[in-house]
N, C-alpha and C positions, 0 to 999 in steps of 0.2 A: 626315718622315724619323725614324724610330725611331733608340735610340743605339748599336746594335751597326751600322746601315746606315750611322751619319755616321761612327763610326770607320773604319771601311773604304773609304769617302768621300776623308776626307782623309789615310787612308794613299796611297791612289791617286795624291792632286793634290799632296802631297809627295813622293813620291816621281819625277813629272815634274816637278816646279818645282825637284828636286836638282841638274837636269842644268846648270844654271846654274854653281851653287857644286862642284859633282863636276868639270865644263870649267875651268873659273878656276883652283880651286887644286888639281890633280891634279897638274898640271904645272909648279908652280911653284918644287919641288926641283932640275928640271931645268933654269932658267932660265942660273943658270950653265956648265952643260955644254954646251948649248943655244949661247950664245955661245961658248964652245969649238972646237964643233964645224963650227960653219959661218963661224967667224973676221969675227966681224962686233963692234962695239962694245956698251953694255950700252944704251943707245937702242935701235935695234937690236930687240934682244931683245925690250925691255919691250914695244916697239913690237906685238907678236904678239900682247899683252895688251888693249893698247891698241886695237888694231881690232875683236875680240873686242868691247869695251866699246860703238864705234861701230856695227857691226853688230848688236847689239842696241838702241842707241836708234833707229836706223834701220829697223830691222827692226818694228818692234812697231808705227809708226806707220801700215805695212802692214798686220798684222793687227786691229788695232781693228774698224775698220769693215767689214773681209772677217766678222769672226766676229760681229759684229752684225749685219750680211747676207744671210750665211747658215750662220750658227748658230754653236755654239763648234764642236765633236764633225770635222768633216771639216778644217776648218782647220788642227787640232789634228794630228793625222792626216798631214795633206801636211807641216809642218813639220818633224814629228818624221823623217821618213823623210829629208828634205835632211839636217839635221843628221847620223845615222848615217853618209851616203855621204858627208858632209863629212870626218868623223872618219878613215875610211879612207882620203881622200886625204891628210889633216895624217900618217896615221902611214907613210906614201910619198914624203913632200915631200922632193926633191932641193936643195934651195936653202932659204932663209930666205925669199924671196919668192914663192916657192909654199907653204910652210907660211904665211905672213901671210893672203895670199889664199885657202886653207882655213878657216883660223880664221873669215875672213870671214861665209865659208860659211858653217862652224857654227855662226854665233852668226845668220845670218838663219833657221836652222832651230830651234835651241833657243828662241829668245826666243818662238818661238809659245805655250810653254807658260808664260811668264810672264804674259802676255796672259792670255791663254782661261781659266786657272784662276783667275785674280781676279773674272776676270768670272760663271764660274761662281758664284765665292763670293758674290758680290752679288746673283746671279739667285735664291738661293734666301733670305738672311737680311738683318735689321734690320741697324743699322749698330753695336748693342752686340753681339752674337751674331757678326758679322761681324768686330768685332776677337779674338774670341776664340778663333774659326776658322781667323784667320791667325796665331795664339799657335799653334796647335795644329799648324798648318802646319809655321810654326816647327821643332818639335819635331822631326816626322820630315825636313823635307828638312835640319837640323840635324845629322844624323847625316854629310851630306856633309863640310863642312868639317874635320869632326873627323877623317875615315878618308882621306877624298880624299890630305890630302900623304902619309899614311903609306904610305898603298900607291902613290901616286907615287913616294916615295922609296925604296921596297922595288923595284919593277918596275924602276927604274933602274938599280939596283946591281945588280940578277939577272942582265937581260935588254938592257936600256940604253933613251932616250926615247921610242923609237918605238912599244915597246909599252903605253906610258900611252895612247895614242891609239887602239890596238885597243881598249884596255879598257873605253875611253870610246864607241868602236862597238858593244862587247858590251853597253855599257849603255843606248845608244840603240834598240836593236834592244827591250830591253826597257822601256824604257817606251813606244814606239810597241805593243808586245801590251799592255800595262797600258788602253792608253788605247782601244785598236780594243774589246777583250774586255770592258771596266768601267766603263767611263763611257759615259753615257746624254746624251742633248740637255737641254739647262738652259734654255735662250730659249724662253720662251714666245711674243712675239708678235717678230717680224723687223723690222728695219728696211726704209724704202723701198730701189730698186735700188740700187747705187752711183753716185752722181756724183761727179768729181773739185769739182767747186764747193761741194757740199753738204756733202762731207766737211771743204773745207778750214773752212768757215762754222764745222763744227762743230769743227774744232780752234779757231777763233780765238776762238769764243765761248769755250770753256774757260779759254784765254791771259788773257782778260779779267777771266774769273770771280775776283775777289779773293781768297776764301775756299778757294776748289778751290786756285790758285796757293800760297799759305801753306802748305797740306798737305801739297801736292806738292814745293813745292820744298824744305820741310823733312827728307822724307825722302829727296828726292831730291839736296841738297845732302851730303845727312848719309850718303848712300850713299855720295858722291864722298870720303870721310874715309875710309870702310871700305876703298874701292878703292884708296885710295891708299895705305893703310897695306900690304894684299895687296899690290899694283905693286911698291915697298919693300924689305917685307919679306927675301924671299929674301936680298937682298945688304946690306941692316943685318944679320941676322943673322949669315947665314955669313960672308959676306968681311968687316965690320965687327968683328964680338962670334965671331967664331970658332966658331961653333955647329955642330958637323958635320953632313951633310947627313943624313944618318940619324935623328938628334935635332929636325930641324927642327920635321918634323911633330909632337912632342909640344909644340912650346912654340905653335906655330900653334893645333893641337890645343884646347888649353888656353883658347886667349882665344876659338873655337867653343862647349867648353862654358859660359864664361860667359855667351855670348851667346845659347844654349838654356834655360839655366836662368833667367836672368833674363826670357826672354821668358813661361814657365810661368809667372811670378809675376805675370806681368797680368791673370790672371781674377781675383787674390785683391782687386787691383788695383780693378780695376772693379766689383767686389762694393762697394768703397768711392768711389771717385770717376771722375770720367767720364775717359771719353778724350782728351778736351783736355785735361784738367789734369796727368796722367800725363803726357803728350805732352811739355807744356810744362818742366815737372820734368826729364825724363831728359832733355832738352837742354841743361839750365843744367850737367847732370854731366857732361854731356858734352865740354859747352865748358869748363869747367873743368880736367877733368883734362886735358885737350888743352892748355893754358896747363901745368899742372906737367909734364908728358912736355917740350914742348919746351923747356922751362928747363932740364930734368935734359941733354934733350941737346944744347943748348948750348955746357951748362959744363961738362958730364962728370961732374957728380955721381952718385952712384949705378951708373955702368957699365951691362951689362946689365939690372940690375933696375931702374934710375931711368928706363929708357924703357919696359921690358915691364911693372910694373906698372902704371903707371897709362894707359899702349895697355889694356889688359886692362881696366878701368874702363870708356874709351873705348867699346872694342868690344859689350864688355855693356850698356851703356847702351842699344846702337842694337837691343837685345832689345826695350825697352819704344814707342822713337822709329817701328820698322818698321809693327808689328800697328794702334799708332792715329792715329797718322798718314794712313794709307790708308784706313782705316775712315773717318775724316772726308773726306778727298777726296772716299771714294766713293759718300757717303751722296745726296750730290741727285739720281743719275742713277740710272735705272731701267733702258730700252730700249736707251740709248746708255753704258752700263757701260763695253763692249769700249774704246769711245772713248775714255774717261776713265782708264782701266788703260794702254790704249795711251800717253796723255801724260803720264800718272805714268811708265811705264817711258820714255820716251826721257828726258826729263828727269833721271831716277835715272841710267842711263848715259852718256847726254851729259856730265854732271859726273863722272862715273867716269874716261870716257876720260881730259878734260882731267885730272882728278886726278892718275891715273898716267902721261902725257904731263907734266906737270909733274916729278914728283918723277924720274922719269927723267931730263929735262934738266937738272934740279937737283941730279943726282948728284952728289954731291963730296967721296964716299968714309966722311963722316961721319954719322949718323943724323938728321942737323937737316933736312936737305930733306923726307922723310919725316914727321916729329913736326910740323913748320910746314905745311904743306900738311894733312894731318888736322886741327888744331887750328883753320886759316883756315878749311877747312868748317864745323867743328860751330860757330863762332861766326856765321858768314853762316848757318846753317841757323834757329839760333834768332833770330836779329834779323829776316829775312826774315818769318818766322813771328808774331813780335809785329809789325811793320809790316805785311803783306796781311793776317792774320786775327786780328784782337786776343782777349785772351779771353773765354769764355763763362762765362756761370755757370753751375755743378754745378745 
């Protein structure tokens, strides 16, 4: 693959892998109007987010073994197409229990693209090339979380919430063309038929696999911090620190691009030392500033900057914890990639749900639920990580 072919590559597989982060936080300005308007509590609410999260760990454990099966490219395909007709029905939804059950929907559709593009990515590179693929990835479905609340919170104040979810059909519509029109079949050789026995063999093995475990659940604990902080956010922000809805997106904004730039900095990264030890490093910052955010919002030091700087550390951190982290997961598996992507992703939102099911129920007006619940991840993320897979040497 020549390098104007690979640019174009993974503008493609970012630009489906945005529909993740483009769904999460488009809507996320609206969360308080949202419970407004359907007169329901802020559980409730979050709760819409929360399914979202489930239907994606749930969902991916589906497609693993369909797209190692038979192939990435159709799976890919049928997914994308649920999710758009999902979206149409969430911007329709009479009730809060039929927007839940939407969301549903649209997260057993989008999550096909978190799957199948990892897998992709494994089907063609090394496991150094591979973290650098997903730095790169990075980059462009990066561009999501930066625009998504702005234009969430713009389509709101225009139009009102319903039309974030057309928007989010307009955009599934295009990456279902991106992916029919641009992407070509990556599996070279198939897996046996489907068995339900075969397949579970092959999740349990992975469960066992020490080293895969450590990986995975370091990114994948360490995602449950991100989600939670997303879950959160909306109402520390605005109903807590008074940050009008309009503004939100730039301070949202803001901790996206540190989390794009600091991922760009892992090739310079890796020119110097490996992917474990990187890995292991933006963990300890992690957990770290995750310890001074919750102290600030404890005791109130600092106000809004004593919780948003160092969240914004936090957040950037999970730049360098995402690309190698997965890279290591995914480096033993060949054939059975989709498999291993698939229990990286349920793992990664299984801890999401709970996350933001947590800090939800732990609402209590003040930003501690939130800062303590991020902070309790990136610290289980990186102990987990030195207990299942100690380190290696560079």
């Amino acid at each position: 693959m020549d390098a104007a072919t690979q640019r174009r590559w993974v503008l493609m597989l970012g630009t489906i892998i945005a529909i993740g982060p483009m769904t999460i936080d488009m809507y996320l300005p609206a969360l308080p109007t949202l419970q407004a308007h359907f007169g329901v509590d802020t559980a409730a609410v979050q709760f819409t987010l929360s399914i979202y999260f489930i239907g994606l760990a749930c969902g991916q454990l589906m497609y693993g073994p369909i797209a190692d099966r038979f192939g990435r490219r159709r799976p890919l395909l049928v997914g994308l197409a649920l999710y758009t007709v999902a979206s149409v029905l969430c911007a329709f939804a009479p009730t809060i229990e039929v927007l839940t059950a939407s969301r549903l929907l649209q997260a057993l559709g989008g999550c096909s693209g978190m799957v199948i593009t990892r897998a992709m990515v494994r089907d063609r590179f090394d496991p150094t090339d591979t973290a650098r693929i997903y730095a790169s990835l990075v980059l462009v479905m990066g561009v999501a979380p930066i625009l998504a609340p702005l234009v969430g919170g713009q389509l709101l104040g225009l139009i009102g919430w319903r039309a974030i979810f057309v928007a989010l059909a307009i955009f599934g519509t295009v990456c279902w063309t991106i992916a029919y029109t641009g992407l070509s079949e990556t599996l070279a050789m198939r897996s046996e038929p489907i068995r339900i026995g075969r397949v579970l063999r092959g999740y349990a093995a992975l469960l066992v696999h020490r080293r895969f475990m450590g990986y995975a659940l370091a990114t994948g604990i360490g995602s449950g911090g991100m989600f939670s902080y997303i879950s959160g956010a909306p109402f520390v922000f605005i109903e807590v620190f008074g940050v009008p809805v309009q503004h939100f997106g730039w301070l949202f904004g803001a901790n996206a691009v540190g989390f794009v730039v600091v991922s760009q900095l892992n090739g310079w990264f890796l020119d110097r030392w490996s992917p474990d030890r990187i890995l292991r490093a933006a963990l300890l910052g992690y957990a770290g500033f995750g310890v001074i955010m919750t102290t600030a919002a404890a005791s109130g030091i600092g106000g809004l900057a004593g919780v948003a700087v160092p969240l914004f550390v936090c957040v950037s951190s999970l730049g360098l914890v995402f690309p190698n982290a997965t890279a290591m997961a995914m480096e033993p598996f060949g054939t059975q990639a989709g498999l291993a992507a698939a229990a990286m992703g349920t793992l990664q939102f299984g801890a999401a749900a709970l996350g933001g099911s947590a800090v939800g129920h732990l609402h209590d007006g003040t930003p501690l639920p939130m800062a303590a619940v991020v902070t309790a991840c990136a610290v289980l993320a990186a102990t987990l990580l030195r207990v299942l897979a100690p380190p290696l040497r560079d």
